[in-house]
N, C-alpha and C positions, 0 to 999 in steps of 0.2 A: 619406078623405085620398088623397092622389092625389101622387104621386110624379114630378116631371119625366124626360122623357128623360135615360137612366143617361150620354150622352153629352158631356151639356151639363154636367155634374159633373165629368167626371174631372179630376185634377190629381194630375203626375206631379212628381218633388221627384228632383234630382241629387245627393243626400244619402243618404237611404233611402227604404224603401216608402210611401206615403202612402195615409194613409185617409182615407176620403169619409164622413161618418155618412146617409143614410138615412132611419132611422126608428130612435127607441128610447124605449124603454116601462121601468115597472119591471117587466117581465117578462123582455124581449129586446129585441137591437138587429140591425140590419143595416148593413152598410158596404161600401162601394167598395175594396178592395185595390187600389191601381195600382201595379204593381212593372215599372221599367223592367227593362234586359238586368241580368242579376249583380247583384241585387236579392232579399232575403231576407225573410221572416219567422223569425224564430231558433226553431227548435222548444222549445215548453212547452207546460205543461199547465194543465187547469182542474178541479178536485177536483170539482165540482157540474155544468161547463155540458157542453153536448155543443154541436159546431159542424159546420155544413156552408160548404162551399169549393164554388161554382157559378161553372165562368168562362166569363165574356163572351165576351173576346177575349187570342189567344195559348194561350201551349202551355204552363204553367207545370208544377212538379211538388209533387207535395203527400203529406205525409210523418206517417202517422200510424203510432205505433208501430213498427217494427220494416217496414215497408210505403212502399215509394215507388211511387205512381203519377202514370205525364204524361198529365196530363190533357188535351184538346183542348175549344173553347170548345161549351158544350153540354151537358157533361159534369159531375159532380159528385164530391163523396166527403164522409163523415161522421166526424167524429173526437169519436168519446162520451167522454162524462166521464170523468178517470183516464187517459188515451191521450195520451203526448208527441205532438203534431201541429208542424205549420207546413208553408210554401209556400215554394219558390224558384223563382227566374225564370233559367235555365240557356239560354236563345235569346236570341238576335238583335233579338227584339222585344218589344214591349210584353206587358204580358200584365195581364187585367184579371178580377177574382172577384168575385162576391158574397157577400158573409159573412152568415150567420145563427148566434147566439148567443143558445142562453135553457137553465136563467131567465138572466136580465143579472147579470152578477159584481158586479157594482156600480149597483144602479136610481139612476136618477138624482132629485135631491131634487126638491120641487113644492111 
């Protein structure tokens, strides 16, 4: 399977963050975070999944456990299972991640 250019997906919402789905399995999913300027993901948790935050593009910051780090696009961080995580967008600009999540908190039916 083969996955279009991540650029021809994004879509950014004047409301809150939007997600792009990717690819998902009943195993795991992956997604597009597009968080404009002042733009959140609310920190929570997942009792089972463990996730990685890879961003594209922008300077977001990403917030696991008791740990804030700004990330630059390139760059990664892992928030394992049990770990308050989430992302905000605190610049000027867009800022765009890749999400990976498994197993999936909820597999999708088939």
């Amino acid at each position: 399977m083969q996955i279009p250019n991540y650029q021809s997906l994004l879509r950014f919402s004047d409301e809150k963050m939007a997600k792009v789905n990717l690819y998902e399995s009943a195993k795991m999913f992956a997604d597009l975070y597009c968080l404009k300027p002042g733009q959140e993901q609310k920190v929570h948790m997942h009792e089972r999944e463990d996730k990685i935050y890879f961003v594209l593009e922008g300077r977001p910051t990403a917030i696991v456990g008791e740990v804030e780090s700004h990330l630059e696009a390139g760059e990664s961080c892992v928030a394992p299972a049990g770990e308050p995580h989430g992302v905000r967008n605190d610049t000027e600009e867009n800022a765009v991640l890749l999400v990976f999540m498994a197993p999936h908190p909820k597999p999708p039916t088939v």
